[in-house]
Steps between C-alpha positions, in 0.01 A plus 500: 500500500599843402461786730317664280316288318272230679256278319232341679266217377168440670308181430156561628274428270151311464219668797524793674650350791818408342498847257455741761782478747700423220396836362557667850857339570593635144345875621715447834836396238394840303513768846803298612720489175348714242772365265348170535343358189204253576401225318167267554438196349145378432268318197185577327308272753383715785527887599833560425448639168273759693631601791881479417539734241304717642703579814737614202708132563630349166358179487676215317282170376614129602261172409291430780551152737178457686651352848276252700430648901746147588761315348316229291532295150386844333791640525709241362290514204600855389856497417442609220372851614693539763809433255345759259449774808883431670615577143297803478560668833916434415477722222331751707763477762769532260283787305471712749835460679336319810659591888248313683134296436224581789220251507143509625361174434292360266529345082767768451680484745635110450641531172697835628631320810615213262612736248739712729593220701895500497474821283361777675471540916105442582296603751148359621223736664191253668188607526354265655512264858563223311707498178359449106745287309645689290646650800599187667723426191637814463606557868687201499755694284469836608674745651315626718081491613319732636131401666154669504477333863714255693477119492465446052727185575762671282814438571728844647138709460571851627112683582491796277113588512331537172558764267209696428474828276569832694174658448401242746814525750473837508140508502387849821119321543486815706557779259278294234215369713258791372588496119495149525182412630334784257648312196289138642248693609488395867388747815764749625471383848432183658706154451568343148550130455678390184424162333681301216609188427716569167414558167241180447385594884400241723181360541485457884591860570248600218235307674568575887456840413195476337407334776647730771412822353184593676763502817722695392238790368307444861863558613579780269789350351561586141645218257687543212485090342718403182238234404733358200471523126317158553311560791198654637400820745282512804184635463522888451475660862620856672889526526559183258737575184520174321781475205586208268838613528702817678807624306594744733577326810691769626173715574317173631721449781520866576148498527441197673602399911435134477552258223343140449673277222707253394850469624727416196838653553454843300171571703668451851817686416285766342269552817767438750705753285203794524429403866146360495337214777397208265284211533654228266346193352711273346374342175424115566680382198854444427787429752375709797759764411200818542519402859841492562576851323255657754618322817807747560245777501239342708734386742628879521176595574411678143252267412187220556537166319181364448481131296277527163251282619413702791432825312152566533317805513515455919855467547566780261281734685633310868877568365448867343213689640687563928833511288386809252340674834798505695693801391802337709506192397486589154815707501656235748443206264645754228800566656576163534409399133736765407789357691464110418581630113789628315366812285873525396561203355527549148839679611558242743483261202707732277790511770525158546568477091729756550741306751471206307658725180739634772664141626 
């Protein structure tokens, strides 16, 4: 590596949880070395095409390997691909003059781990409690790893947080709580619950509000509920602003003091990062790791865990309506949100590249 010229590749591609702290490491690499020159790798499957390019990242093309979630047969049956991608992400590498490979997990990630492997230093950023893959692989090899949240099973894992975009680390709720809850639509005064379950939403939440919302408007608790692109709203009713979908989540947790949702790892680093009280409910499916990447938080006293099956329109009232009454409580649970995350870890991440360039 030069001292003035670093080049960074990102391999992040596929869903928005692998893109976007990709996308907010490479914004950290940008403040920290503005000399730096930032790559990402990605394929026409997916976002990437959408949302890397236009964070003003040049985006260069390898042949997508669709990974199982577990080692099994299926990936012995795709040498061919993954032959075809290793080749590809070489001639990257050796395009753009390669210092170091950062990857996020997922189908692009693999063939960059395997392509750089004895080539180009890597490092491995974990999202999750428990490890994808593609990860596994790659950190087997790597130089260093940084971790979302302790205990992925990877081996020398070094807890980072998650990056997350700065409009959200630096998010004042404060200073935007009145211009926020004008753009939604919600009351000026009075507590705001926020509701989502990602972009599809989630069909529980969806229906223990429906179910609890004659509480919460006896209660005078407005809710703002991201119902999904998929899903369906409550029954209309005073202080209720249902959305499919809410691009600016900035102004949604300014506006709100309580959220209810899922707990994949971008959601809990994002609410721990702006300092709201959560309750959490893990999605039943998959290998428990929702649960896991809300327990630091919930142990810290930031936030309620509350089992999928048990989310009915009672407990969500039992859990939220004394919690978004008590003025203290609110800020107390906040606080402590706030301190079980790591708003700076896109620069956390970006240092620990940065000393493995310097060894």
């Amino acid at each position: 590596m030069s001292a003035s010229n670093l080049s960074v590749v990102v391999a992040g591609g596929g869903s928005a949880g692998h893109i976007e702290p990709a996308l907010a490491f490479a914004d950290a690499v940008r403040r920290l070395r503005p000399d730096a020159e930032v790559t990402a790798l990605g394929t026409e499957r997916g976002l990437d095409t959408q949302l890397i390019p236009a964070r003003g990242y040049k985006l260069e093309l390898i042949p997508p390997v669709p990974l199982p979630r577990k080692p099994s047969g299926d990936l012995l049956r795709l040498p061919g691909r993954v032959r075809t991608a290793v080749s590809r992400v070489r001639q990257v590498l050796d395009q753009v003059h390669a210092d170091v490979v950062v990857g996020f997990g997922g189908y692009v990630a693999l063939p960059a781990y395997l392509g750089a492997r004895g080539r180009t230093p890597i490092v491995v950023h974990e999202a999750n409690a428990r490890a994808g893959l593609a990860n596994k692989v790659g950190a087997r090899f790597a130089a260093a790893v940084g971790t979302a949240v302790p205990g992925s099973g990877l081996p020398g894992e070094q807890v980072v947080g998650m990056p997350l975009r700065r409009a959200i680390t630096g998010l004042d709720r404060a200073a935007l709580r009145a211009q926020a809850r004008a753009h939604f639509g919600l009351p000026a005064e009075g507590p705001v619950l926020l509701v989502f379950g990602g972009s599809q939403g989630a069909r529980t939440l969806n229906t223990a509000i429906a179910a609890a919302l004659p509480g919460f408007v006896d209660a005078r608790v407005a809710v703002l509920h991201a119902h999904g692109r998929t899903g369906t709203a409550a029954a209309p009713a005073p202080g209720y602003v249902p959305l499919p979908y809410i691009d600016r989540m900035d102004l949604a947790y300014a506006a709100a003091d309580a959220v209810l949702g899922r707990c994949g790892m971008t959601t809990v680093a994002e609410v721990t990062a702006v300092g709201l009280p959560a309750v959490y409910v893990p999605l039943p499916h998959g290998n428990g790791e929702q649960a896991l990447n809300a327990e630091p938080v919930v142990a810290a006293g930031g936030g309620v865990l509350v089992p999928d099956a048990e989310l009915t329109g009672e407990r969500t009232l039992a859990e939220l309506i004394p919690l978004l009454g008590d003025l203290d409580r609110l800020a107390a649970m906040g606080a402590a949100a706030r301190a079980a995350g790591h708003a700076d870890a896109d620069e956390r991440l970006a240092h620990l590249v940065f000393e493995v360039l310097a060894r």
